[in-house]
C-alpha positions in Angstrom: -65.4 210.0 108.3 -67.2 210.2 104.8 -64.7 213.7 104.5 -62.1 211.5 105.3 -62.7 208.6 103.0 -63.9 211.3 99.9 -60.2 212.7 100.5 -58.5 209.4 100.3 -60.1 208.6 97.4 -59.1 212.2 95.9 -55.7 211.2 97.3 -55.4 207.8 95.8 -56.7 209.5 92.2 -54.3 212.3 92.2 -51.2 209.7 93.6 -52.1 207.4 91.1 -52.6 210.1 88.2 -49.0 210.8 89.4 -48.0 207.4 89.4 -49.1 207.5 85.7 -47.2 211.1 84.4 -44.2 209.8 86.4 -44.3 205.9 84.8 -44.8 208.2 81.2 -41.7 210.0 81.7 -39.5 207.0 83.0 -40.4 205.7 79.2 -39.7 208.5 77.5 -36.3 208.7 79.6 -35.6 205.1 79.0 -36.6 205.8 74.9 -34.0 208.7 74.8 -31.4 207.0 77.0 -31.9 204.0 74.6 -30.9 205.6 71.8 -28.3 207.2 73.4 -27.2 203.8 74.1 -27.6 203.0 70.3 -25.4 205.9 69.2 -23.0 205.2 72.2 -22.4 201.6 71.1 -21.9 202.6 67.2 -19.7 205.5 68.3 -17.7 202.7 70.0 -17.8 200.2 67.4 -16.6 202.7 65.2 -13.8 204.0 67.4 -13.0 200.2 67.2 -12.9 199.7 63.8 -10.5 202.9 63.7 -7.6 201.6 65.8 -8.0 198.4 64.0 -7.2 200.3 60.8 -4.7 202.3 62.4 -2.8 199.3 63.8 -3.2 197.9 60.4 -1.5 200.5 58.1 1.3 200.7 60.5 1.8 197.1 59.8 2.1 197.4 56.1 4.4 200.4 56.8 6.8 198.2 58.6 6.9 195.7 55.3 8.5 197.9 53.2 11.9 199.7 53.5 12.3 203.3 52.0 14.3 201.8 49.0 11.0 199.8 47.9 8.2 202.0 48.9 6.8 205.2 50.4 3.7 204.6 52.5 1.2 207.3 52.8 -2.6 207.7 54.3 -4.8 209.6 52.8 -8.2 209.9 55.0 -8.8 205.4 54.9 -7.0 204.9 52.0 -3.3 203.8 52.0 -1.0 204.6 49.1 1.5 202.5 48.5 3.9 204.5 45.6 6.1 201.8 44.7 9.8 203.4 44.4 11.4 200.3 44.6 9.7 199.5 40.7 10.6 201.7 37.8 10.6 200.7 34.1 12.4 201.5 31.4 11.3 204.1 29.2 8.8 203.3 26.9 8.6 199.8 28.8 5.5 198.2 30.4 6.7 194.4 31.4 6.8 193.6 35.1 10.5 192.3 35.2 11.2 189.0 37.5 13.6 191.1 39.9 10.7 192.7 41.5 9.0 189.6 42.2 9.7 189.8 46.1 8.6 193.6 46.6 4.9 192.3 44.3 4.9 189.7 47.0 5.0 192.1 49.7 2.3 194.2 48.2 0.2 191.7 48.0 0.8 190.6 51.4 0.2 194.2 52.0 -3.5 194.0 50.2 -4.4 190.7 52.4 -4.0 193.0 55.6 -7.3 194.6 54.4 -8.9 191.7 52.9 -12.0 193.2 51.9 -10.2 196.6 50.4 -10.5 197.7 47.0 -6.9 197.6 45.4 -6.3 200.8 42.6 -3.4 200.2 40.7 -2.5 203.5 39.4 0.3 204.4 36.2 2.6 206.9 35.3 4.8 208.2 32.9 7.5 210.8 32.3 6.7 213.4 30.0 8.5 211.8 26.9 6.4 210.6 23.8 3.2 211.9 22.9 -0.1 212.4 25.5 -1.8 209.8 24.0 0.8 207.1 23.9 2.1 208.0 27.6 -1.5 207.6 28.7 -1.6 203.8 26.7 2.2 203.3 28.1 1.0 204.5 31.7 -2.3 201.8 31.9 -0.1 199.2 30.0 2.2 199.7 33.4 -0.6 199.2 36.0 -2.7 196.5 33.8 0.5 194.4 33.8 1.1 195.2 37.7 -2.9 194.1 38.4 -1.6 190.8 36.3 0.9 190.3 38.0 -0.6 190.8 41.3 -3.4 187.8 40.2 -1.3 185.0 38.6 1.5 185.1 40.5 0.6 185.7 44.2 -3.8 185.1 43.6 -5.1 188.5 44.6 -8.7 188.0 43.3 -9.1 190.4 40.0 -12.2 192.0 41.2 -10.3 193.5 43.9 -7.6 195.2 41.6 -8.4 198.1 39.1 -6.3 200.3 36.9 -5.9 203.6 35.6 -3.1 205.1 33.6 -2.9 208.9 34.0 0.1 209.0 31.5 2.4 211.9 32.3 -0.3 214.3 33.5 0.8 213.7 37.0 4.3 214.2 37.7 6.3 213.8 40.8 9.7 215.1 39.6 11.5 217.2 37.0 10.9 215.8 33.8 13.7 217.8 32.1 16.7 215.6 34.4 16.9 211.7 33.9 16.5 210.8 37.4 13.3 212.8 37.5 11.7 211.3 34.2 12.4 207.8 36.0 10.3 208.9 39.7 8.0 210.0 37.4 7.5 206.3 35.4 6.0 204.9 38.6 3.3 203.0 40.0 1.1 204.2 43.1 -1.0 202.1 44.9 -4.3 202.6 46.5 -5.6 200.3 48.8 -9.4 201.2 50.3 -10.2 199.6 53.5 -13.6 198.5 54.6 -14.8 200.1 57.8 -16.2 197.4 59.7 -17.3 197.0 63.5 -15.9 194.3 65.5 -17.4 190.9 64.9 
């Protein structure tokens, strides 16, 4: 009997040493499997976040036709090169006929209204580098402007850059390519964000 009792006690040790390596290993299971979990739900979120964006640049494609604007993506960033706006050369004044396709941009910017907003201009290759360059962020300051006192895009979501002629889009030896090439292109950088 005392053989008996000695070996259920050795029994009841050994189940209950088990007990403990098995209850050690369901936590580190649960540990991996909860971080698994973690990176699941952000992968999700994520993926989310994604289609929302995707959804949402083929909105602001639909807003403009081909005569105002050509809508690209780049990686999250949506450039907006704004065909449907060309100056004059040597001129940097937004002119009141393109009022409704500003309006449209910025209806375009308030589709992502936590993105960053580039303004970029451009000139032909006419005049001198440095002038072009002066011309070509005279073009996107006065677009930025425009964009803020007439349809109240906050300023510290627009900045602008003038790259003068240095980046060219057409033939600047034929008319019609010197005016695609006095353009403005415009960048608008989306927040990721996970669903609220």
């Amino acid at each position: 009997m005392r053989d008996l009792a000695a070996q259920s006690a050795r029994d009841l040790t050994d189940t209950r040493a088990r007990v403990a390596e098995l209850e050690e290993e369901i936590r580190d299971l649960d540990e991996r499997l909860g971080g698994v979990s973690q990176e699941r739900v952000a992968l999700v979120q994520r993926l989310e976040a994604e289609a929302r964006i995707r959804e949402q640049f083929a909105a602001i494609e639909g807003m403009f036709s081909r005569d105002e604007a050509r809508v690209s993506r780049e990686g999250n960033r949506m450039v907006i090169r704004l065909v449907g706006l060309t100056f004059q050369s040597g001129e940097d004044v937004v002119r009141p006929a393109y009022r409704q396709l500003l309006q449209k941009l910025s209806q375009a910017a308030e589709v992502f209204p936590r993105s960053q907003i580039v303004v970029e201009g451009h000139t032909d290759s006419y005049g001198g580098d440095l002038n072009n360059l002066a011309l070509s962020r005279r073009r996107a300051e006065a677009v930025g402007a425009y964009l803020t006192s007439e349809f109240n895009v906050p300023a510290f979501r627009i900045s602008t850059v003038g790259y003068g002629e240095t980046q060219p889009i057409a033939n600047n030896e034929t008319e019609q390519g010197r005016a695609r090439n006095r353009r403005i292109d415009v960048i608008i950088e989306p927040q990721l964000e996970a669903a609220p």
